[in-house]
C-alpha positions, -999 to 999 in steps of 0.1 A, spaced: 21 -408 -234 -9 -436 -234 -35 -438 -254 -64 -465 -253 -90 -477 -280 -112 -511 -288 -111 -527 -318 -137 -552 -324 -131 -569 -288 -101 -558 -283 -93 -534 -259 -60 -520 -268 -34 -496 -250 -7 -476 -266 25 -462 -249 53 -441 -267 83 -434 -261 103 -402 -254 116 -404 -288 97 -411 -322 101 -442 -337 86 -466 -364 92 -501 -346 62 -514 -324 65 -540 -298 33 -560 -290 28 -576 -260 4 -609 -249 -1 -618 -214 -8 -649 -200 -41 -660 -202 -65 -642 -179 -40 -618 -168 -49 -580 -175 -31 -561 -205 -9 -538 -184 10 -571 -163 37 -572 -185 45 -535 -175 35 -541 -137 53 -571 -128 84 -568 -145 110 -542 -161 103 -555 -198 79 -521 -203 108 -499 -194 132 -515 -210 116 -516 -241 105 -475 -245 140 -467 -233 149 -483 -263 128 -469 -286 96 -496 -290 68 -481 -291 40 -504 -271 9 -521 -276 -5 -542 -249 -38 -564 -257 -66 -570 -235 -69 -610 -243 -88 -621 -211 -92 -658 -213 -80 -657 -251 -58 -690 -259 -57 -674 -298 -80 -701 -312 -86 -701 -349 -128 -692 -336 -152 -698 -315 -166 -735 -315 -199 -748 -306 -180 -768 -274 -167 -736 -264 -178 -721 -231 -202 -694 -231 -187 -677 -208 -149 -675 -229 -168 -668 -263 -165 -626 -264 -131 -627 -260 -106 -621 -288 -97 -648 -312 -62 -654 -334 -89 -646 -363 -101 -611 -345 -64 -599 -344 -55 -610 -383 -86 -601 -400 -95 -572 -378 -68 -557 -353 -37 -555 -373 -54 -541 -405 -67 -515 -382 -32 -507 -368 -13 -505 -398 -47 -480 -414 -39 -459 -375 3 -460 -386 10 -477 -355 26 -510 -369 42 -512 -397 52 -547 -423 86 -559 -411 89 -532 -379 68 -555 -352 79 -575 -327 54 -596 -303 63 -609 -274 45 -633 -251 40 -652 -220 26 -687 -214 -9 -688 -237 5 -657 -246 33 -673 -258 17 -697 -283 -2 -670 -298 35 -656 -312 38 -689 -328 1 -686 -339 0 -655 -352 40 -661 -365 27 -694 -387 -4 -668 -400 11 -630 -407 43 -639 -432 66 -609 -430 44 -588 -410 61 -588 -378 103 -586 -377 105 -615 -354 88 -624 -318 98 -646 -287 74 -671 -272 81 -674 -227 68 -708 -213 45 -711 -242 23 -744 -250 26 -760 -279 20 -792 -279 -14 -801 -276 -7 -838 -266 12 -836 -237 -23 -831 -216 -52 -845 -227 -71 -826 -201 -59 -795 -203 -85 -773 -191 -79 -741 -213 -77 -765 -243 -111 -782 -233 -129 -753 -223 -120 -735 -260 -122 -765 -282 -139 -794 -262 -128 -826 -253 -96 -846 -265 -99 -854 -302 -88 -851 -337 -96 -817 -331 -68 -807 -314 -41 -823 -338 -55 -811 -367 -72 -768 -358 -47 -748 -342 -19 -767 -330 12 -749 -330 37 -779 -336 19 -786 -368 14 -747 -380 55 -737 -369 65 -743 -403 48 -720 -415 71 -694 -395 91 -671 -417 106 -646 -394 132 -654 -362 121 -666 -330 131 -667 -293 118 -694 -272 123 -699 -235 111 -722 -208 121 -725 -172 128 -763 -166 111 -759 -130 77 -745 -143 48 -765 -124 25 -750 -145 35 -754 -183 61 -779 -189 93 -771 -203 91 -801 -231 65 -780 -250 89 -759 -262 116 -781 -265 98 -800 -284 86 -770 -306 127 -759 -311 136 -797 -321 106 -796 -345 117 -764 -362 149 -775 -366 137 -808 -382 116 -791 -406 129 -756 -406 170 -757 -404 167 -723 -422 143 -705 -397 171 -685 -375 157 -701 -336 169 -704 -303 160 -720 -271 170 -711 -238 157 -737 -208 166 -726 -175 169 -751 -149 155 -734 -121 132 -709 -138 96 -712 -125 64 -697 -142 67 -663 -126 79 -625 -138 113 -634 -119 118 -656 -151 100 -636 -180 114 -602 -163 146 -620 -171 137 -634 -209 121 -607 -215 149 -585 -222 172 -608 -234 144 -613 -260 148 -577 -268 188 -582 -271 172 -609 -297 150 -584 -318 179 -558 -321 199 -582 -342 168 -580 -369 161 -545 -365 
């Protein structure tokens, strides 16, 4: 059973499982991809309502989950959901609808999608039960042109070490967290989140983490089909 509904400017889709349950799995593409890739291109989907998650995929377009819209931001990315849209706006509603619940979320990501688990992780406290972050970037330094990066917040500049960088906001993490990175991604490079793991366990040894690099993963659903449901082996040990 699917369901679908906007909130604010997010689309959003719902799919149930055979049985009822009160744990929600929400999942974040990659930027620009549509909400329903995650269930198209890989085995995560299925996976996850055979084992009792019910889903919520998010529309996010060209969404990296900044904090807002700035006045270097281009025109043509402003309408699309923020980190702000889904904290102030989206989750309230969702909790008011019963469909996610404090401490019975998961959210799961790939690439942008990814750093908006750490994101929304650093900002929501207990709400969510843990989430896992797929060839995620987080470290805003490591490309000083980075295209998405530019185009949401403007050229390289304090800007980007100070609003919305995940390296600096993971300690702010209080639930459990999967990371995983293919060591032969051409697209994202694996040291973001290496770098992210060694920083958490600097400043975090508490904060239960684990990092996964695969040599020869790539930045394709062969790899996040195959993280993906080992990050679901990961949720059910904080169930």
């Amino acid at each position: 059973m699917a369901q679908t509904f906007q909130i604010a400017s997010c689309l959003i889709e719902v799919r149930e499982p055979a049985r009822p349950v009160r744990r929600t799995l929400i999942l974040l593409p990659g930027w620009n991809y549509p909400r329903t890739r995650w269930c198209d291109s890989s085995s995560v989907c299925t996976e996850a309502l055979s084992r009792g998650y019910r889903l919520l995929l998010l529309e996010m377009g060209k969404s990296i989950y900044a904090s807002q819209v700035f006045p270097e931001t281009r025109p043509d990315w402003r309408s699309y959901p923020t980190l702000r849209t889904l904290i102030d706006t989206v989750f309230p509603e969702l909790q008011r609808r019963h469909l996610l619940e404090n401490g019975k979320g998961y959210l799961l990501g790939l690439s942008t999608g990814g750093r908006g688990v750490v994101l929304l992780l650093a900002h929501t406290g207990a709400l969510f039960a843990a989430g896992a972050a797929l060839s995620g970037d987080f470290d805003p330094h490591l490309d000083s042109r980075d295209p998405l990066l530019t185009g949401w917040y403007g050229r390289y500049s304090q800007r980007w070490d100070e609003v919305d960088n995940p390296m600096r906001l993971a300690q702010r993490i209080q639930r459990p967290l999967f990371l995983a990175h293919g060591v032969a991604d051409p697209v994202v490079p694996y040291q973001h989140s290496q770098r992210l793991f060694e920083h958490l366990r600097s400043v975090r040894p508490d904060l239960p983490c684990v990092l996964h690099l695969d040599p020869k993963g790539k930045h394709d659903f062969t790899f996040w089909d195959k993280y993906g449901r080992l990050a679901l082996d990961f949720f059910e040990e904080y169930d």
